[in-house]
C-alpha positions in Angstrom: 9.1 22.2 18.0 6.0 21.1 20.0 3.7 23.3 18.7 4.7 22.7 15.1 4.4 18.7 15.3 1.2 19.0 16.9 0.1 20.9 13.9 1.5 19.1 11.4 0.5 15.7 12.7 -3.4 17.1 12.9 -3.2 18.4 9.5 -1.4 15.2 8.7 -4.2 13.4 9.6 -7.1 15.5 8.9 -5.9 16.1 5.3 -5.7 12.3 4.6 -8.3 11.3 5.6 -10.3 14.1 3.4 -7.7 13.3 0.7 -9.5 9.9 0.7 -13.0 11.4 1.2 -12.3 13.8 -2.1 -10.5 11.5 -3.8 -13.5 8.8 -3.9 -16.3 11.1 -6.5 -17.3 9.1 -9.4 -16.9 11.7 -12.1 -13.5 13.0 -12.7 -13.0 16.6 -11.6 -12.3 17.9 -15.1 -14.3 17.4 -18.2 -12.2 17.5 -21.5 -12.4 17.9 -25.2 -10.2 17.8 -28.4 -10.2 19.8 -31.4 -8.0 20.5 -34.0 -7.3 24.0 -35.9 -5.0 24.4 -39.4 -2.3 27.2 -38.9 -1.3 26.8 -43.1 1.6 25.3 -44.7 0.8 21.6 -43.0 0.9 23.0 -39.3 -2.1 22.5 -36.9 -2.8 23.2 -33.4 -4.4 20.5 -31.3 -6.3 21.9 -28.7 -7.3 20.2 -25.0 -9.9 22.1 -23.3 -10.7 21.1 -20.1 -14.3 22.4 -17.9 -13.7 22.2 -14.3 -16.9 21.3 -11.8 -17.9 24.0 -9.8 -15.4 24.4 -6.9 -12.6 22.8 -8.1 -9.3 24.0 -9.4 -6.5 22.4 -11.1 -3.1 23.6 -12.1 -0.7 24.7 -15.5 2.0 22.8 -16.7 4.9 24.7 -14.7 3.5 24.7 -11.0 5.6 21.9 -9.5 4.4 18.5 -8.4 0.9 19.5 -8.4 1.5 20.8 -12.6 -0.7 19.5 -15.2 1.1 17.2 -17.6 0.6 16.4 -21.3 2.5 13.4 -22.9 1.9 12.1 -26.4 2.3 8.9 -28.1 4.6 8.1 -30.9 3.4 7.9 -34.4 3.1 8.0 -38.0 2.9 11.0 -40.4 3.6 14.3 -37.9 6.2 15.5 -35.4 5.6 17.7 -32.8 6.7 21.5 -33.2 7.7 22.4 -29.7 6.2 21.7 -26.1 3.0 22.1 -24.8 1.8 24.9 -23.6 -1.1 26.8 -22.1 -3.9 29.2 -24.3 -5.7 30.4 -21.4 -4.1 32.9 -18.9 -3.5 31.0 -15.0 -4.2 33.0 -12.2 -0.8 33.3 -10.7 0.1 32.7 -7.1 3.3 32.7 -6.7 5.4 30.1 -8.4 2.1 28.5 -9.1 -0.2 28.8 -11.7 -4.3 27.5 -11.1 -7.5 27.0 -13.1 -10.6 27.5 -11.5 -13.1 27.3 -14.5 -11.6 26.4 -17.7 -8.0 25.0 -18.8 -6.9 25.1 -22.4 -4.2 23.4 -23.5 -2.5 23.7 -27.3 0.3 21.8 -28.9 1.5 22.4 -32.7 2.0 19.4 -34.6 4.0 19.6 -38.2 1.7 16.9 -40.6 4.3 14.9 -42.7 1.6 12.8 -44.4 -2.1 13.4 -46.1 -3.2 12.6 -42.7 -2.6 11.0 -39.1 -4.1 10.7 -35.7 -2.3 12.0 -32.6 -2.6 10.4 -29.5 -2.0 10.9 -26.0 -2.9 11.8 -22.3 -3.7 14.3 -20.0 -2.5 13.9 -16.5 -3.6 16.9 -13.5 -4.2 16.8 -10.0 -7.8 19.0 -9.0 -8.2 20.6 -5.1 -11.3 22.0 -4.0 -10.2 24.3 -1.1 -7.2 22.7 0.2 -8.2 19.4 -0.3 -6.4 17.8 -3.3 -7.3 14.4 -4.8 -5.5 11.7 -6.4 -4.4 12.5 -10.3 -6.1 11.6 -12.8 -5.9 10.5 -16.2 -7.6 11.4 -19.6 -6.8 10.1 -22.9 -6.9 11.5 -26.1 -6.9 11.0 -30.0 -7.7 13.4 -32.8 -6.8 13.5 -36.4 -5.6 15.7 -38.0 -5.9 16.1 -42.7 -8.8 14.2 -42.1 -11.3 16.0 -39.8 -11.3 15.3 -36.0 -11.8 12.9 -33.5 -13.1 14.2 -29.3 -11.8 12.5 -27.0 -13.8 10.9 -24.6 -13.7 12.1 -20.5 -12.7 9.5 -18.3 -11.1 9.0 -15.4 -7.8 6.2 -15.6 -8.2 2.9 -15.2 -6.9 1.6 -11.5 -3.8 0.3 -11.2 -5.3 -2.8 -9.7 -8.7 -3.9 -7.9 -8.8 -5.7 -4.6 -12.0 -7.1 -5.4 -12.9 -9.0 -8.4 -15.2 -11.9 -9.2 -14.5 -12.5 -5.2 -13.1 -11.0 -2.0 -10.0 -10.9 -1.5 -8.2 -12.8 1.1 -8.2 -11.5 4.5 -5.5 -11.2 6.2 -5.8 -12.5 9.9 -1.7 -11.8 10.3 -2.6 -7.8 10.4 -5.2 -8.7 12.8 -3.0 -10.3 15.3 -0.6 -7.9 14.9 -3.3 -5.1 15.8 -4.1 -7.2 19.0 -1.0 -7.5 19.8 0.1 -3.4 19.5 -3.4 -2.9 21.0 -2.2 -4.5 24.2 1.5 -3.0 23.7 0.3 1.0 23.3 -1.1 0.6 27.3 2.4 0.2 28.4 3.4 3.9 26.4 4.1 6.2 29.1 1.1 8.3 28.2 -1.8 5.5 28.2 -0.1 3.5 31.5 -0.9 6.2 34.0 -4.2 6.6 32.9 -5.4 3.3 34.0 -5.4 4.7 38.2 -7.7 7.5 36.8 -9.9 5.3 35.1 -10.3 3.5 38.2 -10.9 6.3 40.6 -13.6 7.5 38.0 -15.8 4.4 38.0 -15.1 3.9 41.9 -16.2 7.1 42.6 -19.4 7.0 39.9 -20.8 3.8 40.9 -24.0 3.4 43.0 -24.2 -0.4 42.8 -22.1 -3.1 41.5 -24.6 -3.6 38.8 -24.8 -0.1 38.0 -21.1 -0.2 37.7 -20.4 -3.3 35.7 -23.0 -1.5 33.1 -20.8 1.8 33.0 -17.8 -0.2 32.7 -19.0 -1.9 29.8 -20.2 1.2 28.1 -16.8 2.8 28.7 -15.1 0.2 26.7 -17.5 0.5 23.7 -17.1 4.1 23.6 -13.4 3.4 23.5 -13.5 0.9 20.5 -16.2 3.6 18.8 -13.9 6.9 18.9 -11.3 4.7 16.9 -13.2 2.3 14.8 -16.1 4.8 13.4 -14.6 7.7 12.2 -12.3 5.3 10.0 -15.4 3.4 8.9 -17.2 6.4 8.3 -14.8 7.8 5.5 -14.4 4.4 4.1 -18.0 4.1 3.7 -18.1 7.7 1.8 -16.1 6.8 -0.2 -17.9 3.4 -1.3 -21.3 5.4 -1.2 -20.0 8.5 -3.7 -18.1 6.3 -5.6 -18.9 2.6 -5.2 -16.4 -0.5 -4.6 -14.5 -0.1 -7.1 -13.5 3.5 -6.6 -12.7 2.5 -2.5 -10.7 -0.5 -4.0 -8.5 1.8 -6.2 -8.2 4.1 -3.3 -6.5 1.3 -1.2 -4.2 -0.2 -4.0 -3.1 3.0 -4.7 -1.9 3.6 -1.4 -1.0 0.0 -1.2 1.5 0.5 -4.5 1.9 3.9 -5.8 5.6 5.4 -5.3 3.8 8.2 -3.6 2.0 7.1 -0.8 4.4 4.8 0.1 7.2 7.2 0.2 5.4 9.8 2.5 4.4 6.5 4.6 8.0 5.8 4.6 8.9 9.5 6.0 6.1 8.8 8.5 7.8 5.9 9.9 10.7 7.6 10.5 9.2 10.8 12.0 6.8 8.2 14.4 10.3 6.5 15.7 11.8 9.8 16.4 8.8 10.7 18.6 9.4 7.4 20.3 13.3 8.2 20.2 12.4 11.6 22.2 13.3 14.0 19.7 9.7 15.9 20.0 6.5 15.1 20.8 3.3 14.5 19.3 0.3 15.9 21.2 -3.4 17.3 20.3 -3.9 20.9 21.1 -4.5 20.9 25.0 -7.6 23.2 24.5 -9.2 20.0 23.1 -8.2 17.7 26.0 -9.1 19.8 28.5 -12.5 19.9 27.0 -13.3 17.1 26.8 -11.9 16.6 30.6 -14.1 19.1 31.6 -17.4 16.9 30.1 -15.9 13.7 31.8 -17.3 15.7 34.6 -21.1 15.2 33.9 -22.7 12.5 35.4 -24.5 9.2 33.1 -23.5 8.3 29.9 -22.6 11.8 28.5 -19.4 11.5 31.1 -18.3 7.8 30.4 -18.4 9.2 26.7 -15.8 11.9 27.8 -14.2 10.2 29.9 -13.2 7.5 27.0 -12.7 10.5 24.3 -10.0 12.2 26.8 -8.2 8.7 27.1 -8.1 8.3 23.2 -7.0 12.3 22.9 -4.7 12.0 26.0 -3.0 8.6 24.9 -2.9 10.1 20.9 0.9 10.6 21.4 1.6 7.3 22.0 -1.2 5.2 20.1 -1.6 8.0 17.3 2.1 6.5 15.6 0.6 2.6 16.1 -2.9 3.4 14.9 -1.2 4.9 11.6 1.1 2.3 11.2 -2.0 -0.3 11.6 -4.1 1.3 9.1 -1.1 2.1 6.8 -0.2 -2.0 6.2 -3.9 -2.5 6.4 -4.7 -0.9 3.0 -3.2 -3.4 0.9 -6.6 -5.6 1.8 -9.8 -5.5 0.7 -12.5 -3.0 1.7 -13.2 -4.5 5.2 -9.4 -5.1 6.2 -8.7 -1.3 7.6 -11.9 -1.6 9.6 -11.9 -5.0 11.0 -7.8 -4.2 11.6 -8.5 -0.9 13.9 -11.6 -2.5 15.6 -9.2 -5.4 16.6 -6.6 -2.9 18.1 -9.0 -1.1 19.7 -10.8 -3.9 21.4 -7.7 -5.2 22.6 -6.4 -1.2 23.4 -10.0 -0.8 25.6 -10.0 -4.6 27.2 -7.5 -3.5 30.0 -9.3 -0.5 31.0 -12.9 -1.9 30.9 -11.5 -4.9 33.1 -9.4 -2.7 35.6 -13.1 -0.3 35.7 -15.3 -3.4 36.1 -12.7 -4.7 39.2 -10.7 -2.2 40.8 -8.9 -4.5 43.1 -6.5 -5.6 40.2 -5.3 -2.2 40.5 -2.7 -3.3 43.0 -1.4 -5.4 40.9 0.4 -3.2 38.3 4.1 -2.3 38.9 4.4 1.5 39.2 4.9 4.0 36.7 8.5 4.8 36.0 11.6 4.8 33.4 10.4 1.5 32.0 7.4 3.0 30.2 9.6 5.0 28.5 11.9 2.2 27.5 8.9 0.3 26.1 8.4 3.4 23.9 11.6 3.6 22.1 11.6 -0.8 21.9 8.6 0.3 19.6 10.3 3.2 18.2 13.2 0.4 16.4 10.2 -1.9 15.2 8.7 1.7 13.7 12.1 2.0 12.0 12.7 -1.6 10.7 9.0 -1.8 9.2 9.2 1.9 7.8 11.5 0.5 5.5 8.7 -1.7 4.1 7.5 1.0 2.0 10.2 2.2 0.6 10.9 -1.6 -0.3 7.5 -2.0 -2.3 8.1 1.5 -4.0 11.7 0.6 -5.3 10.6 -3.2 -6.8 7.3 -1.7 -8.3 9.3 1.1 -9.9 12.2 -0.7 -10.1 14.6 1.6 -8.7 17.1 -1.0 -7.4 17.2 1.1 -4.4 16.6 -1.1 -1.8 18.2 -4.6 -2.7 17.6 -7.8 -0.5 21.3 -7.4 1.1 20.9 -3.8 1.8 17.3 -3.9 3.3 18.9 -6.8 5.2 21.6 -5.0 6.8 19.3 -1.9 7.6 17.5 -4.4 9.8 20.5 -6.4 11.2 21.7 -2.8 12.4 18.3 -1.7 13.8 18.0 -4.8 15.9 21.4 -4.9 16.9 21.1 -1.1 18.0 18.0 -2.3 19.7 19.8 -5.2 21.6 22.5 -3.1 22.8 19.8 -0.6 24.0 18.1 -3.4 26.4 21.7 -4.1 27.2 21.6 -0.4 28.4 24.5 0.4 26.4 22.6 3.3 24.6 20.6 6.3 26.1 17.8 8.2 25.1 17.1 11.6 26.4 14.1 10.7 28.5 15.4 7.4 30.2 16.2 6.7 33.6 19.4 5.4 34.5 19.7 1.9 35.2 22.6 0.6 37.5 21.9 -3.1 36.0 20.2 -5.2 33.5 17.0 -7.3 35.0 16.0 -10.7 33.9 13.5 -9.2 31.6 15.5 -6.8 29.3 18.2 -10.0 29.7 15.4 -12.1 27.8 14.3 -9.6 25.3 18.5 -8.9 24.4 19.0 -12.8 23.8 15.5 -12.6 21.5 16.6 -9.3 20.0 20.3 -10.9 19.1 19.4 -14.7 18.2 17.0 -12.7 15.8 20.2 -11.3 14.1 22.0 -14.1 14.3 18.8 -15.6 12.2 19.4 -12.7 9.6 22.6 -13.0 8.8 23.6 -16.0 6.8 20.9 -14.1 4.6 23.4 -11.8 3.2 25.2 -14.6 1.6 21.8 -16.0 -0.2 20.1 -18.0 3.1 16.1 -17.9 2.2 15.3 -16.9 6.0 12.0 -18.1 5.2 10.1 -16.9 8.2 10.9 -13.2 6.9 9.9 -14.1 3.4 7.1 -11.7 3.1 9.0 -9.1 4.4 12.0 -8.8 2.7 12.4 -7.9 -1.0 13.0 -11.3 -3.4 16.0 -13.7 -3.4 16.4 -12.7 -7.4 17.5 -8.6 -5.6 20.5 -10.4 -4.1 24.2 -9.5 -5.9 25.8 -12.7 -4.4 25.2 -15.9 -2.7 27.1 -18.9 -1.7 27.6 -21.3 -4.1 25.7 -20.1 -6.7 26.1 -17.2 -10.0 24.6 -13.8 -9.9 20.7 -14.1 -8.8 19.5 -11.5 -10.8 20.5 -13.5 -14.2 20.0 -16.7 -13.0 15.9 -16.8 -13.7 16.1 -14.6 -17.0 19.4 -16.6 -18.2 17.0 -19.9 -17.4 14.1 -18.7 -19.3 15.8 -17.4 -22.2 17.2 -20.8 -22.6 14.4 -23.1 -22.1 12.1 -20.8 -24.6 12.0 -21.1 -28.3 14.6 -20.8 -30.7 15.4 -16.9 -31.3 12.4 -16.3 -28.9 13.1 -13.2 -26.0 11.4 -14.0 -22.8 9.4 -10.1 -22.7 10.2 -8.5 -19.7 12.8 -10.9 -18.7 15.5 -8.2 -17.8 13.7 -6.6 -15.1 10.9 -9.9 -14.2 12.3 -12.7 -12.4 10.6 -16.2 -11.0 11.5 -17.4 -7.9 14.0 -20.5 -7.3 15.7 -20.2 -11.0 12.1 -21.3 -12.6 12.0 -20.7 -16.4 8.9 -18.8 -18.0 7.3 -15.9 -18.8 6.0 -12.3 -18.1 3.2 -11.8 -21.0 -0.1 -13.8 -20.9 0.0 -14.3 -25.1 4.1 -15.4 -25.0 3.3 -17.9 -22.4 0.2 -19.6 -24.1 1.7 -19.7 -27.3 4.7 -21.7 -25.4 2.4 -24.0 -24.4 0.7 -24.7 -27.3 4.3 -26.1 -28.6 5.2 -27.8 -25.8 1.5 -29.3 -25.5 1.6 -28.5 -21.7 -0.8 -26.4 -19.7 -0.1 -23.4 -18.4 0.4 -22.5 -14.5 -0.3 -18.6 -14.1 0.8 -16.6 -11.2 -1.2 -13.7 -10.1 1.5 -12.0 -8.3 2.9 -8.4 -7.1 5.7 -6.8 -6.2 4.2 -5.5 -2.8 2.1 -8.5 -1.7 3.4 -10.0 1.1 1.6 -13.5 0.9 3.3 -14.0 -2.9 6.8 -13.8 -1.4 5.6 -16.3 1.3 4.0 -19.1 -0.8 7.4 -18.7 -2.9 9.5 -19.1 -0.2 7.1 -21.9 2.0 5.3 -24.1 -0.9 7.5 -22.9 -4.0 10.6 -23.9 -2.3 9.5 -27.8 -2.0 11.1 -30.5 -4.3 8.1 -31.7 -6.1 6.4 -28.7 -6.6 9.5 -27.3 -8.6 9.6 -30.4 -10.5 6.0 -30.5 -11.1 6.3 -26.6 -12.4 9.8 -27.0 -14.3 8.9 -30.6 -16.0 4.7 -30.5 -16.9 3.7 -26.6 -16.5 5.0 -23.4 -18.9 5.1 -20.5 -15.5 3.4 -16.6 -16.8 3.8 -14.7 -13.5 1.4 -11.9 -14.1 2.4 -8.5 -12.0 0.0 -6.5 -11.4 1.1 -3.5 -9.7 4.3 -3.3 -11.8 4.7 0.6 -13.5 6.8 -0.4 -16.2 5.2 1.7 -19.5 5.5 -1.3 -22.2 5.9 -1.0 -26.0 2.9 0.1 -27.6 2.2 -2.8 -29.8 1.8 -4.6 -26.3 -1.0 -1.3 -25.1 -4.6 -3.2 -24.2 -7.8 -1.7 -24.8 -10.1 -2.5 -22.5 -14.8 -2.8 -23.6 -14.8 0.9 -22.5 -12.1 2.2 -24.7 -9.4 3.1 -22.3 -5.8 2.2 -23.3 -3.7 0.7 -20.9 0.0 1.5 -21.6 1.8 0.3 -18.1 2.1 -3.7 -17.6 0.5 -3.8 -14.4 -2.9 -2.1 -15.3 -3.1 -4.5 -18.2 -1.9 -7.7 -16.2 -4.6 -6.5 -13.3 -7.5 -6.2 -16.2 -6.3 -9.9 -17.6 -7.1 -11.6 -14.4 -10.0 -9.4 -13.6 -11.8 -9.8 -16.9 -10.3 -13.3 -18.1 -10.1 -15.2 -15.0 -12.3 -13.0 -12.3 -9.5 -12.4 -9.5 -7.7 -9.8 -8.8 -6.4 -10.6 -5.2 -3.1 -11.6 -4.9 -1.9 -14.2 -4.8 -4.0 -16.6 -7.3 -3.1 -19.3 -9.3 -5.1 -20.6 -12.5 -4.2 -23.6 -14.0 -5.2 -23.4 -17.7 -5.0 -24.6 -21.1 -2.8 -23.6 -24.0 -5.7 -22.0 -25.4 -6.7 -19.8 -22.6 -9.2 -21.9 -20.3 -9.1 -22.5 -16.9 -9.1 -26.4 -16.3 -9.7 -26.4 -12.3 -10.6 -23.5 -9.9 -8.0 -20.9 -9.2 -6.6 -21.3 -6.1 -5.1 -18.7 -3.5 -3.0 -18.1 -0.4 -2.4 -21.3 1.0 0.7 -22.6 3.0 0.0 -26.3 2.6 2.6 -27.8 0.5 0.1 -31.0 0.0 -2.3 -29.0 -1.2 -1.0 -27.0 -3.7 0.7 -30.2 -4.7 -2.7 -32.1 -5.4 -3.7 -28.7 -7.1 -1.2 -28.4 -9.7 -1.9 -32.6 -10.0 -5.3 -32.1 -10.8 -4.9 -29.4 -13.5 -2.5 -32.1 -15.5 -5.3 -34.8 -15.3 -8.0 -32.0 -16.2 -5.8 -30.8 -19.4 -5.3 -34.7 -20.0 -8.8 -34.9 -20.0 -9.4 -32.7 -22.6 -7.1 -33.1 -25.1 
């Protein structure tokens, strides 16, 4: 079992990371066309031929997860005879099939009319080696009883953009939190006993205090290098081969794609069994003992090694916290996953350069022992309890109903519980020590642990628990609360009833606003609701997975006169942009470069990019019934004043104008 996780966890971590390398090109990986060919007696063939670039392979329509899918649009004048299938032979391996120079596609389409166009879109997934990339997208139309129409190769348009007519906002939580688990990962049991090493190393090596002080310093950068640089490295690849845009959707697709979050979901859990003790994940020994070896050399060549074996010697125990770091870091903007592992590793390297720059505080540090391993599986429940996370922003983008609030609430209430009754010592883990009594400190950390719960759980009865606000999934998931009807009705039911005569709110069965507001999920619904009510229009650049929405709606939403301001002088469009939800295609947006958008998400994300110039979440544009924006937008912001005096000034500037 030891062999195998180191293994996988390498692979894990190499093939990620040259996922996001590969994944960044500008061109798309295959290059298609569409033609048409009459079979007699109304029947034609389309055909989808697809050039590969050198290198690459992609796959047929029967090899799995990684097949290549066709899906076509609905329409006028033809039915399809059959399913897709492929013209060119696949070189078989196995169960799969693969394309390494050319894929052709065919589909045969009955014509019920003089003539119609067919419509559609190729989806496939290209490796080149065993590096896969992301899938991509291609979309199609040719007619058919009236000559033909090529598509036109492109790759699909991004689910949404971080950056847009502005940076978006930084978020100096994750980089707390980074210091913070920096500082934690050097009380793991295999980064704590390293510190006595790293002592006698720089004791030992030093000709003069000054000549010390300078290696000790150097040790430290070295440190922070090995973990920031190779993660700014692939990040800048990827902006070089494929410019911001293309490193932007790279991030919000891991930041809201099923996918991604699910395998960092499994991830979590597999990182908290390592903390648990059920295995253990190492490099391969050959490569620490290396670089132990060149720690040997004298100068800066062995303060080098002697910082790369702590980072390949500590990976067990830093190697789960780094991922997680970087994982919650992707939902930010291009700099966040850099500026988020430089913090932890400053903070990870402080301790080590201060204990090499003065010895003496050597003696201060309790000895190694059972407690190290205790801190390990304290992290190990946290792992657990924010694994869930993911899951959480898969299941509202896709709208599963997996995960509702009262279910994501008692996973946690149980973890922490769990994890209370450990520092109780009421639960064992293979690798701890036995402990004839509870000290003062694990007494502490159980009456934090269980006041904690105690916090959560008037929350499965409806409580807002506003300090976990961004973290849990929103009040409108609930099935009950105290006092009140069914949540999940409550906002639809509102809207529908405040709107116009015979008018359905769109989207209102699955789209809810926060606190019972009434309003509205489509941009053109909302305006034209204005324009009757002679109001402007408040418009909410939200998402299912941002974390900073669900907090503004629980801190500043929440207050008295902001509701009233929004429920008696405003009509609300909360615009989701990372919402999959494949909307009818009268409501399908074509963007200036021709590509279709069919999901409400990718067309809410190209709204605010293109109409307003944001894209970061959250952002709020005050604007006139006709589509203008009276005020600046303004973003994440906890001041309840503020936002007040905000949605004040875009009544006076509409007031103005009329």
């Amino acid at each position: 079992m030891k062999i195998f996780m180191r293994i996988f966890f390498v692979s894990l971590l190499a093939g990620a990371m040259s996922c996001i390398a590969v994944s960044a090109q500008a061109a798309p990986t295959v290059k298609w066309k569409s033609s048409v060919e009459s079979l007699g007696n109304d029947r034609y063939e389309v055909v989808l031929s697809g050039k590969l670039l050198s290198g690459w392979h992609t796959y047929d329509l029967h090899s799995g997860y990684s097949s290549t899918a066709v899906s076509f649009d609905r329409g006028d004048g033809f039915v399809l005879d059959g399913e897709p299938y492929e013209i060119n032979e696949a070189v078989r391996k196995g169960d799969v099939g693969e394309y390494e120079d050319e894929i052709v596609l065919g589909q045969r389409v009955v014509l019920e009319s003089a003539s119609a166009v067919v419509r559609g879109t190729i989806t496939w997934m290209s490796c080149i080696g065993t590096e896969c990339g992301m899938p991509e997208e291609w979309n199609f139309s040719v007619e058919i009883g009236g000559g033909e129409t090529d598509g036109t190769a492109k790759n699909a348009e991004p689910e949404s953009v971080s950056k847009a007519g502005g940076a978006a906002p930084f978020d100096w939580a994750l980089v707390i939190e980074a210091i913070l688990w920096g500082f934690a990962a050097l009380l793991t049991p295999c980064v704590f006993p390293m510190v006595p090493m790293t002592v006698s190393f720089f004791i030992k090596g030093s000709e003069n205090k000054a000549a010390g002080r300078m290696k000790a310093l150097t040790y430290g950068l070295f440190i922070i290098a090995l973990y920031t640089l190779p993660i700014a490295a692939i990040i800048l690849i990827t902006r070089l081969v494929g410019g911001d845009a293309v490193t932007a959707d790279i991030f919000n697709w891991l930041a809201t794609h099923w996918l991604p979050n699910i395998i960092f979901f499994i991830v979590f859990m597999l990182f908290a069994a390592s903390f648990f003790g059920a295995f253990e994940i190492t490099l391969p020994s050959s490569l620490v003992n290396k670089s132990d070896r060149n720690s040997d050399k004298g100068g800066i060549v062995g303060i080098f090694f002697m910082a790369l074996t702590l980072v390949l010697v500590s990976f067990s125990c830093t190697g789960p916290i780094v991922g997680s770091v970087l994982i919650k870091s992707t939902a930010g903007e291009f700099w966040q996953p850099v500026i988020t592992i430089f913090a932890f590793s400053l903070a990870f390297a402080l301790p080590f350069t201060l204990f090499a720059l003065f010895p003496s505080l050597l003696k201060n540090l309790p000895k190694s022992g059972g407690w190290l391993n205790s801190v390990k599986v304290v992290l190990g429940f946290i792992e657990v309890a924010l694994g869930f996370k993911f899951l959480s922003v898969a299941d509202q983008t896709y709208h599963w109903g997996l995960l509702d609030r009262e279910v994501y609430l008692a996973i946690w209430i149980v973890c922490f519980s769990l994890l209370g009754l450990y520092l109780l010592g009421k639960l064992r883990f293979a690798h701890d020590s036995e402990t004839s009594y509870v000290s003062v400190t694990r007494l502490g950390l159980a009456i934090a642990v269980f006041s904690f719960v105690v916090y959560m759980i008037p929350g499965m009865w409806g409580a807002p628990l506003k300090a976990l606000s961004g973290y849990l999934p929103p009040i409108h998931t609930q099935d009950f609360v105290v006092g009140g009807s069914d949540v999940r009705t409550a906002a639809s039911d509102a809207a529908a009833r405040d709107a116009a005569p015979a008018e359905k709110v769109k989207y209102g069965d699955v789209l809810h606003l926060p606190h019972g507001l009434a309003g509205y999920f489509d941009l053109e619904q909302g305006l034209a609701a204005a324009a009757r009510e002679n109001k402007p229009v408040f418009i909410d650049i939200t998402g299912h997975g941002c974390v900073n929405c669900r907090e503004m709606e629980a801190r500043v939403w929440s207050d008295e006169e902001v509701q009233r301001i929004l429920r008696e002088d405003y009509v609300i469009v909360a615009l989701y942009t990372d919402d999959k939800m494949r909307v009818p295609s009268e409501d399908w947006l074509t963007t200036d470069a021709g590509d279709v958008l069919k999901t409400l998400g990718r067309i809410n994300s190209y709204i605010a990019r293109t109409r307003f110039g944001v894209n970061a979440q959250p952002n709020y544009i005050l604007a006139s019934p006709d589509g203008r924006q009276l005020v600046p937008a303004r973003g994440y912001d906890l001041s309840v004043e503020g936002f007040i005096e905000f949605l004040r000034s875009g009544i006076v500037a509409y007031d103005g104008r009329r």
